[in-house]
TORDRENDREN-818417 format. One record per residue (C-alpha): x, y, z. Coordinates in nm, 2 decimals, decimal comma, padded with zeros to 4 digits. Example, Ala and Ser with C-alpha at 12.3 -4.5 7.8 and 13.67 -1.06 7.14 Angstrom:
// TORDRENDREN-818417
c1; c2; c3
01,23; -00,45; 00,78
01,37; -00,11; 00,71
//
This chain:
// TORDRENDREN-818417
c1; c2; c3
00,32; -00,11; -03,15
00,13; -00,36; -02,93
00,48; -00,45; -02,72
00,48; -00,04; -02,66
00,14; -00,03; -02,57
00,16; -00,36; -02,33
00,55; -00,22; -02,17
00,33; 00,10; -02,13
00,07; -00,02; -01,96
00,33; -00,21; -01,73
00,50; 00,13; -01,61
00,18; 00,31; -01,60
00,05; -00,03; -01,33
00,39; -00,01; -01,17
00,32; 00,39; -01,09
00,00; 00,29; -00,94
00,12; 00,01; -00,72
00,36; 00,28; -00,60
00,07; 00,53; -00,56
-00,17; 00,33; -00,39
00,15; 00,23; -00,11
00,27; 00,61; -00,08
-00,12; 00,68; -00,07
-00,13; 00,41; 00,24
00,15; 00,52; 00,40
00,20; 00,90; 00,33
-00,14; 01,04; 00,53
-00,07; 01,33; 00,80
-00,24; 01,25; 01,10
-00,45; 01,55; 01,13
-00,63; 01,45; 00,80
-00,85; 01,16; 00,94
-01,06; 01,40; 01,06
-01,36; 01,19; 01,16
-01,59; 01,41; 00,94
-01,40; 01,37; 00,59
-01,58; 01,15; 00,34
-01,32; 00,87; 00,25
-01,35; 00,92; -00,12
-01,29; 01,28; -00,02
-00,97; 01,13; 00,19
-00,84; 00,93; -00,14
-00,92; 01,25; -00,38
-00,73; 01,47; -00,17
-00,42; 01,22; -00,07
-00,40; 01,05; -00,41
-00,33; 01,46; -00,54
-00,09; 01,51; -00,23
00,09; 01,19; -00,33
00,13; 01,25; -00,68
00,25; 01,61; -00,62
00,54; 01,50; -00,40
00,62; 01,25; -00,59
00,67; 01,49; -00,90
00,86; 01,77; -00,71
01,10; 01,54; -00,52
01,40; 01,39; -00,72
01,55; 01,18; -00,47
01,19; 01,00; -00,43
01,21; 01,00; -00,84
01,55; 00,85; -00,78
01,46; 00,56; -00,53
01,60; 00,71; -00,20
01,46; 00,43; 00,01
01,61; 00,57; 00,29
01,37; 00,90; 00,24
01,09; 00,60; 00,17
01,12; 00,41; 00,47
01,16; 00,77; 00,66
00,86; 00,85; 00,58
00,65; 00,49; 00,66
00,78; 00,54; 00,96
00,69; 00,86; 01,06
00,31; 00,84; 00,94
00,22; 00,42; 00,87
00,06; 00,36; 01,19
-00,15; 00,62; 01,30
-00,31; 00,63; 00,92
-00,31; 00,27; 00,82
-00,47; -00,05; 00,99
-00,13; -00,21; 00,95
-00,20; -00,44; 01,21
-00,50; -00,56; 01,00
-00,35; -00,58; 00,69
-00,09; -00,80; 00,82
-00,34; -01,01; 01,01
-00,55; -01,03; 00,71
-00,23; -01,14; 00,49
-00,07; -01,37; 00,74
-00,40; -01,59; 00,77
-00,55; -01,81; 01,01
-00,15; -01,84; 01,15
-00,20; -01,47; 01,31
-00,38; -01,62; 01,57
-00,09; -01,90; 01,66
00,19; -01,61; 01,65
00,30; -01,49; 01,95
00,30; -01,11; 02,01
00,66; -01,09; 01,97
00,62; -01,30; 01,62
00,33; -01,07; 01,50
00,51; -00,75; 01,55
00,82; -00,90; 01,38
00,56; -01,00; 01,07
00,41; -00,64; 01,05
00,79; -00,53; 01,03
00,94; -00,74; 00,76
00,57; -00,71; 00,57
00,57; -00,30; 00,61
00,99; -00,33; 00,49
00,89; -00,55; 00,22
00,58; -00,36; 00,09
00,82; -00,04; 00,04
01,11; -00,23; -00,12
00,84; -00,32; -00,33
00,68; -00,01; -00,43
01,00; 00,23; -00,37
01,15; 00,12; -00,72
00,82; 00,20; -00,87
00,82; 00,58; -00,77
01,03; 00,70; -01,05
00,75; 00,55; -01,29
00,54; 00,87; -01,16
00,52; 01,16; -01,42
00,19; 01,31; -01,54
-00,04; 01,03; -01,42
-00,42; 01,22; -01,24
-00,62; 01,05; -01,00
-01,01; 00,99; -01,11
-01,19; 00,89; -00,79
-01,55; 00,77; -00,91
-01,87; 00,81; -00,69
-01,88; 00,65; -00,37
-02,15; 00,41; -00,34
-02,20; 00,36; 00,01
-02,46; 00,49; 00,32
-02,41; 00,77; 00,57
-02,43; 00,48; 00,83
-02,16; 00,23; 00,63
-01,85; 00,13; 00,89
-01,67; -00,04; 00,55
-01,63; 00,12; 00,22
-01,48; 00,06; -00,15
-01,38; 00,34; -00,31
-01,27; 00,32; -00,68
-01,05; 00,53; -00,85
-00,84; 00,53; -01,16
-00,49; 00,66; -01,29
-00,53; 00,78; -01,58
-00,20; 00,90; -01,83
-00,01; 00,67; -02,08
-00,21; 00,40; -02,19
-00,52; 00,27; -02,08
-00,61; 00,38; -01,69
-00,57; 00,19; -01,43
-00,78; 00,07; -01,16
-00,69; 00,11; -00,81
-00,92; 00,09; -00,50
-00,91; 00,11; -00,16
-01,06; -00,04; 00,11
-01,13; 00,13; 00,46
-01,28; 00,12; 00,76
-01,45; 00,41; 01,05
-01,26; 00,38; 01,36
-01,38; 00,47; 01,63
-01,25; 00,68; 01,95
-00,90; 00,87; 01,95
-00,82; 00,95; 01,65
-01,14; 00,82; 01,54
-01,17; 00,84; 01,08
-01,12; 00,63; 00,80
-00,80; 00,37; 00,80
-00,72; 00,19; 00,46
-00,65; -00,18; 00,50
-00,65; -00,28; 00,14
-00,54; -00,24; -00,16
-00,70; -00,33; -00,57
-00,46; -00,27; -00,84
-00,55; -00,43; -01,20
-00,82; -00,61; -01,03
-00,59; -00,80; -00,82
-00,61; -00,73; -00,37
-00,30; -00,68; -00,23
-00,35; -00,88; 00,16
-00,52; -01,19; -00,09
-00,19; -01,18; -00,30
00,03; -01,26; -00,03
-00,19; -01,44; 00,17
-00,15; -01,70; -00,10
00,24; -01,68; -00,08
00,24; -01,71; 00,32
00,01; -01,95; 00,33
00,27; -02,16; 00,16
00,52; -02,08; 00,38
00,32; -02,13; 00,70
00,25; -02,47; 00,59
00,61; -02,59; 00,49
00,82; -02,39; 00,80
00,51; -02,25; 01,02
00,53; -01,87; 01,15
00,90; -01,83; 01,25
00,96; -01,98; 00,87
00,75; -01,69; 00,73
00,91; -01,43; 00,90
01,32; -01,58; 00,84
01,16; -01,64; 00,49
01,04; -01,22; 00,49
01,38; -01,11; 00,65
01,57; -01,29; 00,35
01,42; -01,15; 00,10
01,44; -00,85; 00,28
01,79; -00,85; 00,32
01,84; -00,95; -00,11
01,63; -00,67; -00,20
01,86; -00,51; 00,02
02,13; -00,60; -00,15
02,00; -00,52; -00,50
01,90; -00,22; -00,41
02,27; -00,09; -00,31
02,41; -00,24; -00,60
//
């Protein structure tokens, strides 16, 4: 009984790794609309998420081709990607050429949704609890916490965003908190290794391999 409940509450994390990544990468433009609250934004994209995810079977499936389609189409005018990658690459970002750094958002962005795109099957009857925002009118940065509740015990997953300003001026998440654990401090550890052995061009050759296994898997 505990091995179910623990195998459980291993699918029901998986399904909110793969909702918090669809929830980064599957916002329409027209929805940061400077005025929306961002725990409004999650409410209301965490309940778009999970309802495409249940009415589309090649999602369900793992279609990473659909996946990918779809980062493409609506990653970077909704996500600070840039950031993220910035944030998870480390002090390196800085020594990367612009050619290296978009290469490093690329592999990270393919690797993120090889990651997650296995996970979207794990989606059934899971609901999104977003709790009160605790933040200021005035606030640039904000948390906001939410939880996945269905099988098992719920699971905690927050986001963190930032106001930007200007054209297409709203709320862009950069982070990600499932189980407690932050997605950009996760792999900063594992580049951080990398840079150190076989600097930036190492990381990236590093990323494409694993890339290209996943890949592999994947087909077979």
């Amino acid at each position: 009984m505990k091995a179910e409940k623990m195998m459980n509450r291993r699918s029901l994390g998986r399904a909110a790794l793969c909702i918090a990544a669809s929830a980064a990468f599957s916002l329409p433009l027209s929805a940061l609309a400077a005025d929306e609250a961002p725990d409004a934004l999650i409410k209301r994209l965490s309940a778009d998420v999970l309802n495409t995810v249940k009415s589309d079977k090649a999602i369900q499936a793992g279609d990473l081709s659909k996946v990918i389609a779809l980062v493409d189409k609506t990653v970077m005018p909704n996500v600070n990607f840039r950031r993220m990658t910035a944030a998870a690459v480390g002090p390196g970002w800085r020594q990367a050429t612009p050619e290296q750094q978009k290469r490093l958002q690329d592999e990270f962005k393919i690797l993120l949704v090889r990651t997650y795109a296995g996970a979207l099957a794990q989606v059934n009857d899971q609901t999104i609890q977003v709790k009160p925002l605790r933040a200021a009118a005035e606030d640039k940065d904000v948390l906001v916490r939410t939880e996945i509740v269905g099988r098992g015990d719920p699971i905690q997953l927050d986001y963190r965003l930032e106001k930007t300003p200007g054209d297409g001026a709203g709320w862009k998440i950069y982070n990600l908190n499932v189980l407690g654990v932050w997605l950009v401090e996760t792999y900063r550890g594992q580049f951080a290794q990398e840079i150190n052995a076989k600097g930036i061009e190492g990381l990236i050759d590093t990323l494409a391999a694993r890339n290209k296994t996943n890949a592999g898997t994947a087909k077979g």
